[in-house]
KOLMIVO-6821 format. One record per residue (C-alpha): x, y, z. Coordinates in steps of 0.02 Angstrom, whole numbers, plus 50000, padded with zeros to 5 digits. Example, Ala and Ser with C-alpha at 12.3 -4.5 7.8 and 13.67 -1.06 7.14 Angstrom:
506154977550390/506844994750357/
END
This chain:
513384932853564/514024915453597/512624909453479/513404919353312/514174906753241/512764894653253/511564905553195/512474909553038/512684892552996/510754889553030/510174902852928/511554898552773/510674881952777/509094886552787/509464899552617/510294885852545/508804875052564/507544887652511/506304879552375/505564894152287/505554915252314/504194914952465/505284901252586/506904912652550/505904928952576/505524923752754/506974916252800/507614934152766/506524942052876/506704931353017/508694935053003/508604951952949/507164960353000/506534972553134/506194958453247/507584944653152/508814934153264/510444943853195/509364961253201/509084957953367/510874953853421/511374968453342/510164979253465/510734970353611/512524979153581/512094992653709/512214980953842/514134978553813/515554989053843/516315000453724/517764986653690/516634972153657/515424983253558/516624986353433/517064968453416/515594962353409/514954974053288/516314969153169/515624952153185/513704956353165/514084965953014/515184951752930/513764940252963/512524951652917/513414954852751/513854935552723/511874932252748/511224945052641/512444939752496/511764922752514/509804927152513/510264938552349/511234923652251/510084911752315/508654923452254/509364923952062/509514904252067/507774903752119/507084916852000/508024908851853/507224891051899/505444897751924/505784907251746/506224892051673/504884881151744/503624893651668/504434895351488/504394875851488/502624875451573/501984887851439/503074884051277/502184885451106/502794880750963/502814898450879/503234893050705/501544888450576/501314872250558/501124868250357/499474868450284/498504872150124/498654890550079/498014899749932/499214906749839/499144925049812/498224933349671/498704948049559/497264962049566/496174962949407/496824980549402/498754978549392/498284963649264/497284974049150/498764988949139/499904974849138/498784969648969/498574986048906/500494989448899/500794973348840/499754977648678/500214996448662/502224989248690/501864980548518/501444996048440/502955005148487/502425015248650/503375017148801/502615020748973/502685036149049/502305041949227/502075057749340/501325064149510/499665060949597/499745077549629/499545090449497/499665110149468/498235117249412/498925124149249/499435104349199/497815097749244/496765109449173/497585125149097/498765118948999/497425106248915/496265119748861/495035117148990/494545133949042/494055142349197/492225139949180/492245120249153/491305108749273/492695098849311/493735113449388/492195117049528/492675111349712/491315097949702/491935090549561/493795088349595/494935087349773/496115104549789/497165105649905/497165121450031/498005136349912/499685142849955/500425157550027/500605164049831/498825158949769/499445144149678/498275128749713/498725110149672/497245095049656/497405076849648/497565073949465/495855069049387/496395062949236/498375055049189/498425068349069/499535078449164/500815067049110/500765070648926/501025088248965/502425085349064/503175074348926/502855085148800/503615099948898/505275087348948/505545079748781/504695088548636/504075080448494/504215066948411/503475057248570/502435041348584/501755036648759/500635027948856/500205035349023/499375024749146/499155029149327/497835033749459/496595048349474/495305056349585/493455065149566/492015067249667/491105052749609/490585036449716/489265023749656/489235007149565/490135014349405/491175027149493/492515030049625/493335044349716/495005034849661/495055024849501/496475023649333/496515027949180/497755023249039/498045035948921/498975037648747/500045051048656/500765052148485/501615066748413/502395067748251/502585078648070/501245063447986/500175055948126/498275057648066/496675053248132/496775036847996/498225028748120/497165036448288/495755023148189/496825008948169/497915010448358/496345009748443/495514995948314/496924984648355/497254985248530/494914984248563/495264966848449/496764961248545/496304966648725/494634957848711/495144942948601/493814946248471/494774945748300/493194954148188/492634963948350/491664979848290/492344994648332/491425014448269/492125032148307/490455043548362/490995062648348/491155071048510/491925085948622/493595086548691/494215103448753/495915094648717/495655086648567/495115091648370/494095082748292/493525070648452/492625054248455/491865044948552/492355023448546/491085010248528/491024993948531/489914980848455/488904970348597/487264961648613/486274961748761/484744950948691/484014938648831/484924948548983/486574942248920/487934954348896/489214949348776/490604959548667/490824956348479/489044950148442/487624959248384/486784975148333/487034985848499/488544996748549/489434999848695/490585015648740/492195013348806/493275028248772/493425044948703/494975050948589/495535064348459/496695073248370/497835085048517/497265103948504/498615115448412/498335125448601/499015111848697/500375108348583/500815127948612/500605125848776/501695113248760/503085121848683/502825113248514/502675121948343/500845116948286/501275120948113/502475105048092/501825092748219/500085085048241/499595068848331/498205060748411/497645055448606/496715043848687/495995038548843/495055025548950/494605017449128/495645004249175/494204997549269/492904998249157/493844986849024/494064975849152/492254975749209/491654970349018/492904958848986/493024949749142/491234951449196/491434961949377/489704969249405/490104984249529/491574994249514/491534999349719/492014979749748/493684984449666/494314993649834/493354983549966/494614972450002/493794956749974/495024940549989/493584929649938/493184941249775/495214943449751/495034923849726/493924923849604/494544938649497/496154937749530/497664931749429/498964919049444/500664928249477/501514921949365/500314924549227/501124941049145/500314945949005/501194947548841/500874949048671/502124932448653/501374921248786/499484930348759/498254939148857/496954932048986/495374929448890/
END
């Protein structure tokens, strides 16, 4: 026991001196473990006598205690150290250095709505908006579509699972649903345009399960199919920049609509080149009419003192003739190179003051 003091002060040096986690760890256990100098010392108490022992002990354990303090500050020192080594061995710069970036595009179809409100805005419509998903008495009933139509067959449109009561919603497949819900919120007179997306069973290069529509609405005691004519005339010239573009109304079916028409526009097509406002061909593009007196009813408005006319068409198909996209599937495909090339400036918003793309 005569050595205590000098082993202390060996062993405090030596954890003192310790150069990295591996040096202090034996050091440790050549002081401290089974077979370390001050673990030993500590066995050889037995030998003494009951006095010494408990002198001694006092001792071993201050010593003890002092050492193991020591390894455990010196091990923080030497962790922090080795830390900081490494961070300065393996520091990147994590901030982007600067380099040429494309600047971000607007999608062909936010631009084209973007257009389309622009020119109906002129005209005195206001947008209007409503859920993706739809009752079935807004998306059909209430439109005079009746129980036997194709549209309202399970391979035709997405339903959701029916509820406890019977009732059964569907993604909307038309924006429709939001003229009915105006009309049932505000009444008439109304005039709205309704633009939004919808959903069918429908994929290949014309058609998508998911795809929008803009729609229009106007509802008043004097609205007749003359000002349907010249709404539609106006915005086919200004949307596609064609001042004399020719536009024809072909009679058709609308469950909603009566009388219904179909809209054409004048193309040509001669020599494999497509072009719009030139030539003796025709091109559909969308379908209109003046609203049923049953979905007026349905509607909660008196057919006998209001009439008015509605439209409709596929965002993405204007945008396919006038800007020239062959396939409408490349729309959702999520294409940076084809964003680049179809895509808009940002700060190009169209308006009927600054003009349209063309």
């Amino acid at each position: 026991m005569e050595n205590l003091d000098q082993i202390k002060t060996e062993v405090l040096d030596a954890v003192a001196g310790a150069t990295d986690s591996k040096a202090l760890d034996d050091i440790r256990v050549n002081a401290l473990g089974k077979k370390g100098s001050i673990t030993s010392m500590m066995k050889n108490m037995k030998d003494l006598s009951p006095e010494e022992r408990k002198e001694t002990g006092q001792k071993l354990n201050m010593v003890k205690g002092e050492v193991a303090q020591a390894i455990e500050a010196r091990k923080t020192e030497l962790a922090d150290a080795e830390l900081n080594a490494r961070l300065m061995a393996e520091k990147i710069d994590v901030t982007l250095s600067t380099r040429p970036e494309q600047a971000g595009t607007i999608h062909p179809v936010s631009q084209t709505i973007d257009e389309a409100i622009a020119i109906f805005g002129e005209m005195g419509f206001t947008v209007a908006e409503g859920p993706n998903i739809e009752d079935d008495w807004r998306n059909f009933g209430a439109l005079n579509i009746g129980p036997e139509h194709p549209a309202r067959q399970d391979h035709d449109t997405f339903y959701l699972p029916r509820e406890q009561d019977g009732h059964r919603m569907v993604l909307r497949t038309h924006t429709s649903p939001v003229q009915i819900r105006s009309m049932q919120e505000k009444g008439a007179p109304i005039r709205i345009v309704c633009p939004g997306r919808t959903y069918r069973c429908d994929y290949d290069a014309t058609h998508t399960p998911m795809f929008h529509q803009i729609e229009g609405l106007v509802i008043d005691e004097k609205t007749h199919f003359g000002h349907l004519k010249g709404t539609l005339i106006d915005f086919c010239r200004a949307y596609f920049g064609v001042d004399e573009l020719p536009v024809r109304f072909r009679p058709s079916y609308f469950p909603f609509t009566e009388p219904s028409a179909e809209v054409d526009i004048g193309c040509t097509r001669e020599g494999g080149e497509f072009k719009i406002g030139a030539g003796d061909d025709w091109l559909e593009i969308l379908g209109c009419g003046m609203v049923h007196p049953k979905v007026l009813e349905n509607c909660g408005i008196d057919s006998t003192k209001y009439q008015g006319f509605a439209f409709g068409m596929g965002i993405e198909r204007i945008a396919m003739l006038k800007y020239g996209i062959p396939d409408l599937r490349t729309f959702y495909e999520s294409d940076l190179r084809w964003l680049r090339h179809y895509g808009f400036k940002a700060l190009d918003v169209p308006s009927m003051v600054g003009g349209l793309n063309k």
